[in-house]
N, C-alpha and C positions, 0 to 999 in steps of 0.2 A: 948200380946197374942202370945204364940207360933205358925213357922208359921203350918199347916196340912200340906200345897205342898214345899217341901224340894226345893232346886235348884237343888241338888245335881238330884231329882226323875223325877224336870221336864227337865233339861240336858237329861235325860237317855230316856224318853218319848217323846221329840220334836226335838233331833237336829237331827236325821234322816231327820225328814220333812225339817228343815233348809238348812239343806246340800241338798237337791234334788232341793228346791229353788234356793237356789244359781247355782245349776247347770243349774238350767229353766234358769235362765235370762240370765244365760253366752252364753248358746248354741241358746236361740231364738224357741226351740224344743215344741213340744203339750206337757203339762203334767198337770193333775191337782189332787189334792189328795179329790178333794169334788166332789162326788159322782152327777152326773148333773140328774138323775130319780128318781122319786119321790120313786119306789117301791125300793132302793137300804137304804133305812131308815128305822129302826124299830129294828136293832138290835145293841146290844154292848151299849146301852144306850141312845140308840137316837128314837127318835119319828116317828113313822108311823105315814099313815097318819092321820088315824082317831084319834088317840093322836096329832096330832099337831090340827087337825080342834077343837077338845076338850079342849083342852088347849088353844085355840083363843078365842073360845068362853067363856070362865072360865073368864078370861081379860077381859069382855065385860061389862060396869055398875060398874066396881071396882077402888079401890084408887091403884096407886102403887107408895109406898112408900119406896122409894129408901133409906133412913136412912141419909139423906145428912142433914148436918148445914147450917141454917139460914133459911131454911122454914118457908115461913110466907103467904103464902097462899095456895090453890089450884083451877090448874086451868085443864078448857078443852075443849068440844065442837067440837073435829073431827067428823067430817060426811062421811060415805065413799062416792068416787062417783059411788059406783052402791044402794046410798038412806039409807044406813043403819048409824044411829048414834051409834058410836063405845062407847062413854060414861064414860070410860076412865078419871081417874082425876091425874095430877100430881102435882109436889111440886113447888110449885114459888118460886124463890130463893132471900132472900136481900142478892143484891153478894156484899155488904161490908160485911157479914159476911161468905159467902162462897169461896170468892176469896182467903183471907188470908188461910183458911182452906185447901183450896186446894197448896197455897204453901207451906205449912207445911212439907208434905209428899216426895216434890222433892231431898231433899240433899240423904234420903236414897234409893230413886229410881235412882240416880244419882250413886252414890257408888253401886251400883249395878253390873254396869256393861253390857257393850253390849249383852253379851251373854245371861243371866239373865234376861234383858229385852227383849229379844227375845220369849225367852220361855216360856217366863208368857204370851206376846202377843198370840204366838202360842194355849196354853190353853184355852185363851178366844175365842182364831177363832174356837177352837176345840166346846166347849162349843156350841156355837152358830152353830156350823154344827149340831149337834144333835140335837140343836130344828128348824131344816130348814124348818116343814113344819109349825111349830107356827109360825116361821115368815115370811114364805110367803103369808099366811091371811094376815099378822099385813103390810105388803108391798102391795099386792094386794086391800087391803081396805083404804089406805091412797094415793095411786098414780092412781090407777083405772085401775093397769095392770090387762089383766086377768091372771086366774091362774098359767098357766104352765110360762108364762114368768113371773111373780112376783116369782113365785118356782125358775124358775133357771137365772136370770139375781140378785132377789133381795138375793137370797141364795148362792148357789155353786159362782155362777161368781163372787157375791161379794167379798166372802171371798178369794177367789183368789186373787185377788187386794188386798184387804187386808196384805194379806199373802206377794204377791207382795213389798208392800211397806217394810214390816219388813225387808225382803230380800235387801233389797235397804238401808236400815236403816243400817244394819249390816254390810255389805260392807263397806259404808264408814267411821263409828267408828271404822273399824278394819285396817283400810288404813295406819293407823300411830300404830304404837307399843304403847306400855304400857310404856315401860322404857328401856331406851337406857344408852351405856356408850360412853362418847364421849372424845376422846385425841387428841392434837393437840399438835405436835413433836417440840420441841422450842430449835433443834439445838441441841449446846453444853447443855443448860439449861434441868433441870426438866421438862418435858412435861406436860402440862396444860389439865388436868382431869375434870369433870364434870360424874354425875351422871343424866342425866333428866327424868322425869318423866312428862307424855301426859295423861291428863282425858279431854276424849268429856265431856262438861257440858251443858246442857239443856237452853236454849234460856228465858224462861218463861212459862208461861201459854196457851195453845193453844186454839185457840178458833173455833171450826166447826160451820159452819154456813149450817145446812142442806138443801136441796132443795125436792121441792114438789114430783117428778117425779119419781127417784133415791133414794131414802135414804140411803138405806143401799150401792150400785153401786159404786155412787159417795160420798159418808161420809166414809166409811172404809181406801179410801186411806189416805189422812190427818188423821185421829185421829188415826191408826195405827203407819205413820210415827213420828206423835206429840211422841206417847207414844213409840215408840220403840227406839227415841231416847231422851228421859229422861225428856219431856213435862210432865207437867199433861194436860190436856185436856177437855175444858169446851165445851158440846154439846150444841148448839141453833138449835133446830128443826126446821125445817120449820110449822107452827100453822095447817094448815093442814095434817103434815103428822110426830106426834111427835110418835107414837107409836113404829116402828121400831125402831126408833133410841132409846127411852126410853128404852126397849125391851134391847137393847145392850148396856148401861149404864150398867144397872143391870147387868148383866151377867157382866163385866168387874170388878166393885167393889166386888162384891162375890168373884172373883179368884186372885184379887189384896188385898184382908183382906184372902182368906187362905195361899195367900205365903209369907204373912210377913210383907207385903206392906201396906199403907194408902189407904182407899177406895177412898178418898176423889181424887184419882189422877187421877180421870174421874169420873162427873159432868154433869147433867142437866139442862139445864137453859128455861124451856118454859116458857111462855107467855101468857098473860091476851088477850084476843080477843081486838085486835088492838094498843098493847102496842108499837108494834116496836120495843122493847129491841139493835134489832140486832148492833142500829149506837154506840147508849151507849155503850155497850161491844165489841166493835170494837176498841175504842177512850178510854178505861180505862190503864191507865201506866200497869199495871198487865200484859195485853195482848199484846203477844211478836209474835205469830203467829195467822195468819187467814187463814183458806182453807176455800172456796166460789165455788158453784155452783148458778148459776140464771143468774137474767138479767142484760142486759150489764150496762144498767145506774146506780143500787146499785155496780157494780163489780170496776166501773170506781169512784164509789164513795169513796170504800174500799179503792183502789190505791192510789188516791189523798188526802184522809183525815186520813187515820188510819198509820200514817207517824211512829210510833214508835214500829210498829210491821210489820214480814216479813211478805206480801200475796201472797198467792197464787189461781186465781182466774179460773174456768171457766166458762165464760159468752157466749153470740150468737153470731152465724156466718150466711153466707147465702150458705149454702152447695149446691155444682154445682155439676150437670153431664154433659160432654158434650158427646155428642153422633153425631159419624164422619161416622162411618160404622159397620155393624156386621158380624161377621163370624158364629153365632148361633143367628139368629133374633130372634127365638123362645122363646130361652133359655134367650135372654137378655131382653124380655120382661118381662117374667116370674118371673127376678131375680128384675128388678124395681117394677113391680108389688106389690110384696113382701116388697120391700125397703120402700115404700109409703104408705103400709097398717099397718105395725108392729106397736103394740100398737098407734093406729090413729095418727101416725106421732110424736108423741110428746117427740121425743128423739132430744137430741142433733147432732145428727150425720146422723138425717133424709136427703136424697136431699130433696131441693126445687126449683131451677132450672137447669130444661133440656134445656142446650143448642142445638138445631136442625138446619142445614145448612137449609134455607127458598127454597133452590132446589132440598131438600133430602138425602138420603144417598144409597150407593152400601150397599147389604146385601148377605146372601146366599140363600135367595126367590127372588133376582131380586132387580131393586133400587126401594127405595121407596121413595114419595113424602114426605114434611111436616106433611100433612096433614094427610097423611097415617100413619106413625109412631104414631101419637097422636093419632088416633084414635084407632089402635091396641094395643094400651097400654093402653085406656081408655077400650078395649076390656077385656085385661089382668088383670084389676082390677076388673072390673064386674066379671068373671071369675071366679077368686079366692074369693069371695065374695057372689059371688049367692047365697049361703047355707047359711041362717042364725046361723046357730049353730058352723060353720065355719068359719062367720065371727065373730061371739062373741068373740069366741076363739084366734082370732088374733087383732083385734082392742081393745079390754078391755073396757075404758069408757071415756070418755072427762075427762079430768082431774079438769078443772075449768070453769067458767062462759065465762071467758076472751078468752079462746079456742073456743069454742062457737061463739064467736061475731065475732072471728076471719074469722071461718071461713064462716061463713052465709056473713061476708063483701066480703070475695073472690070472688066470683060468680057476683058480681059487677065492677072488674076490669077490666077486657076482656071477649072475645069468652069464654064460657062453653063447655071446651072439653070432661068431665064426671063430672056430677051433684051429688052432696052430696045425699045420700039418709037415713034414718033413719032408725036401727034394735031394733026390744024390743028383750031386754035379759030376756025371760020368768022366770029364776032362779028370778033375781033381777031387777022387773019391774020400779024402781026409776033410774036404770041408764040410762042416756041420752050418746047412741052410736049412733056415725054417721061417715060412708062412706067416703074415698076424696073425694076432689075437686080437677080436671084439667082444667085450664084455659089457653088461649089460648094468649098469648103476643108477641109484637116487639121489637128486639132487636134496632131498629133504631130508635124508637115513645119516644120521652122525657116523656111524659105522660106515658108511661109503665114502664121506667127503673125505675121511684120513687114507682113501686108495686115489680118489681124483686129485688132490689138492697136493698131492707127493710125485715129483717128477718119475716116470718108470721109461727111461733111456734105451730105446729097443721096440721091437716090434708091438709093441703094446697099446692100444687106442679104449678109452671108456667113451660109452655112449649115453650119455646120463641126460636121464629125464627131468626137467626143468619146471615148476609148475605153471610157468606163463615165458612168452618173449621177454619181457620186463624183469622178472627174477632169473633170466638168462644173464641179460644185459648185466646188473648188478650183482651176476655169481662171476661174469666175465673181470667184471671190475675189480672184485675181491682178488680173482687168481693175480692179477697183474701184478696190483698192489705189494700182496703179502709174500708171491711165489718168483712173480717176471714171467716176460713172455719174451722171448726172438721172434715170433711171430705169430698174429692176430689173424682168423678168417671171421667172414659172417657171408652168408646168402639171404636174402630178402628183397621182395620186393615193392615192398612199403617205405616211403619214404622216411618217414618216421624215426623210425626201428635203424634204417641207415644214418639217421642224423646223430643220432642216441649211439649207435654204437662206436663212431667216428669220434663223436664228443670223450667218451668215456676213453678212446687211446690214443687223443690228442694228450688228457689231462693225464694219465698217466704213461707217456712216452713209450705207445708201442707199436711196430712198424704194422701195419692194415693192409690188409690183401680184400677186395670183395667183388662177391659173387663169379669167382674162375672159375669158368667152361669147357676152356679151349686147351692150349698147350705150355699156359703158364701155370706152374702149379707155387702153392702160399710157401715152401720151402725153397724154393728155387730165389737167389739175387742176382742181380746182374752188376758185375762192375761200372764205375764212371756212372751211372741211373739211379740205384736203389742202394738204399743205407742196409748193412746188415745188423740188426741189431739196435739201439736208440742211446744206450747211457743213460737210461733216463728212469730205468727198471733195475728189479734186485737180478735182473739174467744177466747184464754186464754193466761196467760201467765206462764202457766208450761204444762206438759206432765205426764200423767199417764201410767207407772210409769215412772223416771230415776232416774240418780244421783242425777243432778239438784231438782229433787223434794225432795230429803231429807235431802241434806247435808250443807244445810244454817238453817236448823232450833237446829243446835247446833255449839259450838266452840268447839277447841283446847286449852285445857289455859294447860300453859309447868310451873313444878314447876323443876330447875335446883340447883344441891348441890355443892360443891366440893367434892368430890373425897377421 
C-alpha cells in the first residue's frame, strides 16, 4: 500500500517541533507545544470539549478492534472508580501468533532511520493532542483523577514526556554519523582506507507494562523511546485502566499504516480478568525491552527474572519532607497542604513523611512547637478541603480497594493528627473519595519506624518527630538508602541544614525540591526541565527522561569496506 504520509511531508510538518525539543532539553527552559487548557482545543482538527466528552461516551458499550493478528478472544470489564462501568471490549491476543507479526515490520522501521522515526512518533503525539479531551475521560475513568488533572497530567503533560523521550531518542542515534571514511597513514606504504558505515538497530520487541494510576504519564515515555528508536512495542495495560492506553494503540497503527509502516509495530496485549499475562510476556525470548511502573515486589521481580531483556522500572519509595524552619510558614503550609491532597495522594512522588525536630522549629510567626506545626497543617488541609466541590475537584477518587484498607489501617498506627473524612461526589455518587489522614509518630519508637520506613500508597502522611534537624537529616538519609525516594523536600532557613541536606541526595541520587511556597508543588515534574525520578535509588532504576533512558534500548552494528 502506498504510504498517504510521505516522510518527505512529515519531515516538513514535525522537525520544527523536533528541533525546539531538542532545544528544551539542552537549555532545561519551560516550553511545551501541547496546549495545558481545556478551552485552547477545538480548532485545526482537534476536539472540544463537548466532542471529546461525545466521543467518550461513543467508546462506552463498544468492541475496539484494533485489526491486530492472532485475536482470539475478547476481553473487558473496567469499571471507573467514580461507579461507572466503561464496557469497553478488546482483542486478547495468542502472542505466538502476534509476536512474530509484530517482528515482521522492524527491518523496514529500522531502515528507516532516526529522523523518520521521529516524525512519524511526532504525528502520533500530534494525533492524540487533538483528541486530548477524549482521552482525558478515557484517563479520568480508569485512574479516578478528576477531571482537570486527568485533562492535563493524562494529556498535555503526557505527551510532553512523550515528546520528551523521542527527543532523547534522536540524540543519541544521531551521536554517531551514518558513514564515515577512515585512513590510517602507513609511512612509506599505501595508507589503509576503509569506508564504514553505523546503523542504530533496534533491540527487539518492547514490552510496556502499563500502570493503574498514570497511563498515559508514565506509558508514553518507554513506548515512545521503544518506538523512536526502532522497537516495535507490545502494550500490557494495566486490567483496570486499558482504555487510555488502548485509545493510543489505535491512534499509533492508523499513522504507522499511512506512512508506509506495519501497524503491527505497536500492539495490545490485555487480559482475561485474572490472567496475569504480564510474568509470561516479560520471560518470552521475543522481548528485548521492559518499561514498568508499580509495585516494588513485581518491579524487583522484572529485574531478577526477565534476564534477557533490558528493564527499565519505576517502582515505591517513601518520599520525605523534612521540615527544619520557615521563612513563609503560611505559604509552606499551604504548599504541603496541597502536596498531600492532589489526586488523594496516590501519585508517585506524593510526601509521606514529615520529618519535624520533637522541640520545633524557628518560623517567620515565631517558633513553633511539634505539635503546633501538625496541627496547622492538619488546619491547612481542612482548609483547602472544606468545600466539597473543591475537594472533588482535587482529590478525584480512591483508585482501588487496596487504597482504601490502606488507608482506614492508618488511623491505627499512631496519634490522629487529621482524620480521614468522606466527600459524595454528587455528579458520580459510586465514587468512594476520602480526605487524608495525618498521623502522629516517633522517630525514636521501633514500633513506629516499621509504619514510616513502609511505603503506605494513598492518602496517608506520618508526621514523625525527629530528636534534632541533624537526626532528621540522617533518618532522611537512611529512608533513601534502604526504601528510595521519587522525591525529596526540606524547608530551612539556615544554610547549613541546606547544605547537609542537598549533600545527603546528591550522594544518594534523589531528585530535591526546597523550600516551595508558591505554585510548584515537590510532586509535580515538568517535562524537557526536571528529571522524574534519578535511577540512582531502590524507587527506580532509570529517570524520566535522560540519555540513560534511551540509549541501551538499541545498538551500533558498524558494517566497514575497503576503500
Amino acid at each position: 500500500m502506498a504510504a498517504e504520509l510521505t516522510a518527505h511531508e512529515l519531515i516538513a510538518k514535525h522537525r520544527p517541533t523536533l528541533d525546539q525539543a531538542l532545544e528544551a532539553i539542552r537549555t532545561r527552559a519551560y516550553w511545551s507545544p501541547h496546549p495545558e487548557h481545556p478551552k485552547a482545543y477545538g480548532e485545526n482538527g482537534s476536539l472540544d470539549m463537548a466532542a471529546g466528552k461525545a466521543a467518550f461516551d461513543a467508546l462506552l458499550g463498544t468492541r475496539l478492534d484494533l485489526g491486530q493478528p492472532g485475536t482470539d478472544d475478547w476481553v473487558g470489564g473496567e469499571v471507573s472508580p467514580y461507579g461507572i462501568e466503561l464496557g469497553v471490549e478488546y482483542p486478547h491476543a495468542d502472542v505466538d501468533a502476534l509476536l512474530p507479526a509484530m517482528k515482521a515490520g522492524q527491518k523496514a522501521w529500522r531502515d528507516a532511520g532516526a529522523e523518520v522515526r521521529a516524525v512519524v512518533c511526532l504525528e502520533i503525539l500530534k494525533r492524540i493532542s487533538d483528541r486530548t479531551h477524549e482521552f482525558a475521560h478515557a484517563v479520568m475513568h480508569s485512574s479516578g483523577q478528576a477531571f482537570m488533572m486527568a485533562f492535563q497530567a493524562g494529556g498535555p503533560h503526557a505527551q510532553d514526556r512523550g515528546l520528551e523521550a523521542v527527543a532523547y531518542a534522536y540524540v543519541e542515534q544521531v551521536r554517531t554519523p551514518d558513514t564515515a571514511e577512515w585512513t590510517k597513514p602507513q609511512g612509506k606504504r599505501d595508507p589503509l582506507a576503509l569506508t564504514k558505515q553505523f546503523t542504530p538497530v533496534p533491540r527487539g520487541i518492547a514490552l510496556l507494562i502499563g500502570c493503574n494510576t498514570f497511563p498515559t504519564w508514565n506509558g508514553y515515555p518507554g513506548l515512545f523511546a521503544s518506538l523512536a528508536t526502532g522497537n516495535a512495542v507490545l502494550v500490557k495495560p494495566h486490567p483496570r485502566a486499558v482504555l487510555p492506553l488502548a485509545l493510543t494503540v489505535q491512534v499509533a497503527r492508523q499513522v504507522l499504516t499511512e506512512a508506509g509502516f506495519d501497524p503491527n509495530l505497536v500492539a495490545l496485549a490485555a487480559e482475561r480478568p485474572g490472567e496475569g499475562i504480564a510474568k509470561t510476556l516479560a520471560t518470552r525470548p521475543e522481548i528485548r525491552i521492559i518499561d514498568y511502573t508499580g509495585s516494588t515486589a513485581f518491579g524487583d521481580w522484572l529485574e531478577a527474572n526477565a534476564r534477557q531483556a533490558q528493564v527499565y522500572t519505576e517502582k515505591a519509595g517513601v518520599n520525605t519532607v523534612l521540615v527544619d524552619s520557615a521563612a513563609n510558614y503560611k505559604g509552606m503550609l499551604a504548599n504541603l497542604a496541597f502536596s498531600l491532597s492532589l489526586y488523594s495522594g496516590q501519585m508517585c512522588t506524593t510526601p509521606q513523611n514529615l520529618l519535624i525536630p520533637r522541640d520545633g522549629i524557628r518560623t517567620d510567626e515565631g517558633p513553633k512547637t511539634f505539635d503546633e506545626v501538625v496541627a496547622d497543617l492538619a488546619r491547612a488541609v481542612d482548609g483547602l478541603l472544606g468545600d466539597d466541590a473543591r475537594a472533588n475537584a482535587l482529590l478525584g477518587a480512591i483508585v482501588n480497594p487496596d487504597v482504601k484498607s490502606r488507608l482506614e489501617a492508618a488511623a491505627g498506627l499512631g496519634e490522629v493528627a487529621l482524620a480521614s473524612r468522606e466527600i459524595t461526589n454528587p455528579e458520580f455518587p459510586g465514587a468512594v473519595v476520602r480526605t487524608p489522614v495525618i498521623v502522629k509518630l516517633d522517630g525514636a519508637k521501633p514500633d513506629d519506624e516499621a509504619a514510616y520506613m513502609s511505603e503506605c500508597f494513598g492518602p496517608v502522611s506520618f508526621a514523625v518527630a525527629v530528636d534534632s534537624t541533624a537526626d532528621g537529616v540522617e533518618l532522611l538519609r537512611r529512608t533513601v538508602r534502604e526504601k528510595g525516594a521519587m522525591t525529596v523536600g526540606a524547608y530551612t532557613t539556615d544554610e547549613e541544614v541546606e547544605q547537609a541536606v542537598q549533600e545527603v541526595c546528591l550522594e544518594e541520587a534523589a531528585q530535591l525540591s526546597l523550600n516551595l511556597t508558591g505554585g510548584v508543588y515537590v510532586n509535580q515534574t515538568a517535562a524537557f526541565s526536571d528529571f522524574h525520578g534519578s535511577g540512582g535509588n531502590p524507587a527506580a532504576n532509570a529517570a524520566l527522561c535522560d540519555g540513560a533512558f534511551v540509549a541501551n534500548r538499541f545498538r551500533v552494528v558498524e558494517v566497514r569496506r575497503e576503500a
